[in-house]
N, C-alpha and C positions, 0 to 999 in steps of 0.2 A: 401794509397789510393789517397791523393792530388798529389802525384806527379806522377800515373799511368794516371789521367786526366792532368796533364801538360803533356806527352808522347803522350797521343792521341791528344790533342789539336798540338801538334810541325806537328804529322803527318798530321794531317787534313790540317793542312795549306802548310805544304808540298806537299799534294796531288794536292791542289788548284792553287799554282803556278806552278807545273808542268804541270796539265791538261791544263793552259790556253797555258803553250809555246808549251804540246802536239800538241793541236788543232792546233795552228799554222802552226805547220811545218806538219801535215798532207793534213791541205789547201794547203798549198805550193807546195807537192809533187802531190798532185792529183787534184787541180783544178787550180792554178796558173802556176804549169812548161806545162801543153800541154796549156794550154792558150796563153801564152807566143809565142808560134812557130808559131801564126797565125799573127802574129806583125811585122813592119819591124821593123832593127836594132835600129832607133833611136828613136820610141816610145818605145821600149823595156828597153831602157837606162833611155828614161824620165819616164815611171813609176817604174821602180824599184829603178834607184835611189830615186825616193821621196816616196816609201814605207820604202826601207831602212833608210832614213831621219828619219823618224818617226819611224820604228820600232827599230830600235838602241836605240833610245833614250828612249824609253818607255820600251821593252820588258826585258830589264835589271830587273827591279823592280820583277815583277812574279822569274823569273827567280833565282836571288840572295836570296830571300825568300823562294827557293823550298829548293836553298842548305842550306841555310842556317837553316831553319828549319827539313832537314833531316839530317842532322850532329846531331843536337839538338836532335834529337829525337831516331837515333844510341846511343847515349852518357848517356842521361839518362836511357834508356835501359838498358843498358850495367850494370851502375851503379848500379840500381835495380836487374839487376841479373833475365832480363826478356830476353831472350837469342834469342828466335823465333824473339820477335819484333824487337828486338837488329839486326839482320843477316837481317832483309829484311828489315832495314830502313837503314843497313850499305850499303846493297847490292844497293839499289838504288841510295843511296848517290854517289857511284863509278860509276855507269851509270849515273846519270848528270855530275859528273868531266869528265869524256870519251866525251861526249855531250857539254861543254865546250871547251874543247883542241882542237876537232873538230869543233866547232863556231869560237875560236878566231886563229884556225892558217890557216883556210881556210877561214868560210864566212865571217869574219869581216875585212878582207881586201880587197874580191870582193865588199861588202856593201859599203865601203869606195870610191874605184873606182869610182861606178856608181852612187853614192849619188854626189860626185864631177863633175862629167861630166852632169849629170844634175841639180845641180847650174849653170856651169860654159853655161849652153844652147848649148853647141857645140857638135859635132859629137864624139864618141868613137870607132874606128874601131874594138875596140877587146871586145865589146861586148855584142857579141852573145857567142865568145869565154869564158868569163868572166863567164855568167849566166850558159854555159852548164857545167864549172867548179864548180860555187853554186849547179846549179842542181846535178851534179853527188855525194854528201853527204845526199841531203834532204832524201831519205829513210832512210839512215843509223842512220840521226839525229831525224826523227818520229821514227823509232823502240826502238833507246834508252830509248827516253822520253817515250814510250808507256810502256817499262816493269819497267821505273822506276815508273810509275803510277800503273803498276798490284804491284811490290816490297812494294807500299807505302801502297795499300791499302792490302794488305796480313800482314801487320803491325798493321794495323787499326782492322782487325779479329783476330787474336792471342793474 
């Protein structure tokens, strides 16, 4: 019984840092990218580099606590020989690492980019180039986190 409440407690907080980087990246896709097109190039560079400034540095935290408590909560699962909970907190697990791979081998070096160029206050020619590149993953990376948050909470009722 104590350890079926440490399995929901791993998930719930799994659910928690997932929803917040959900929400994120559904702003992103639906109110930040057509926003964005109404901007010339070098406001576009000054604010999204200093969004990425800050969100690089912050959004890690939710993020590393989604996986890290949906592993945790696969694992013990598993252990207990609670098989349902086990497969859709595994299952979600695997859609934040997809959701990762695709953060850090696309956005996190756009972020990088644009967060440099506006430190550095100067002009970036390739970035409009740059954000349509960010842009063209953000639904791919709100859908993941969306069914790892349905995966999580289908863990949470079983």
């Amino acid at each position: 019984m104590a350890l079926e409440v440490v399995i929901r407690a791993a998930t719930l907080l799994a659910v928690l840092g997932t929803a917040l980087v959900y929400g994120t990246d559904v702003f992103c896709a639906i109110v930040l990218r057509p926003a964005l097109t109404s901007i010339d190039d070098d406001a576009l560079v000054a604010v999204m580099g200093s969004v990425h400034r800050y969100g690089d540095r912050r959004m890690p935290v939710p993020g590393m606590l989604a996986i890290g408590a949906a592993a945790a909560s696969a694992v013990l699962a598993t252990v207990t020989a609670h098989w349902p909970q086990a497969i859709a907190a595994a299952a979600a697990l695997v859609l934040l690492l997809i959701w990762t791979a695709l953060y850090t081998q696309v956005s996190a070096p756009i972020n990088r980019q644009l967060t440099a160029a506006a430190d550095a206050g100067g002009p970036l020619p390739s970035g409009r180039v740059l954000q349509a590149k960010w842009d063209s993953i953000i639904n791919a990376r709100a859908v993941l986190q969306g069914l790892a948050v349905a995966a999580l909470c289908v863990a949470l009722m079983v």
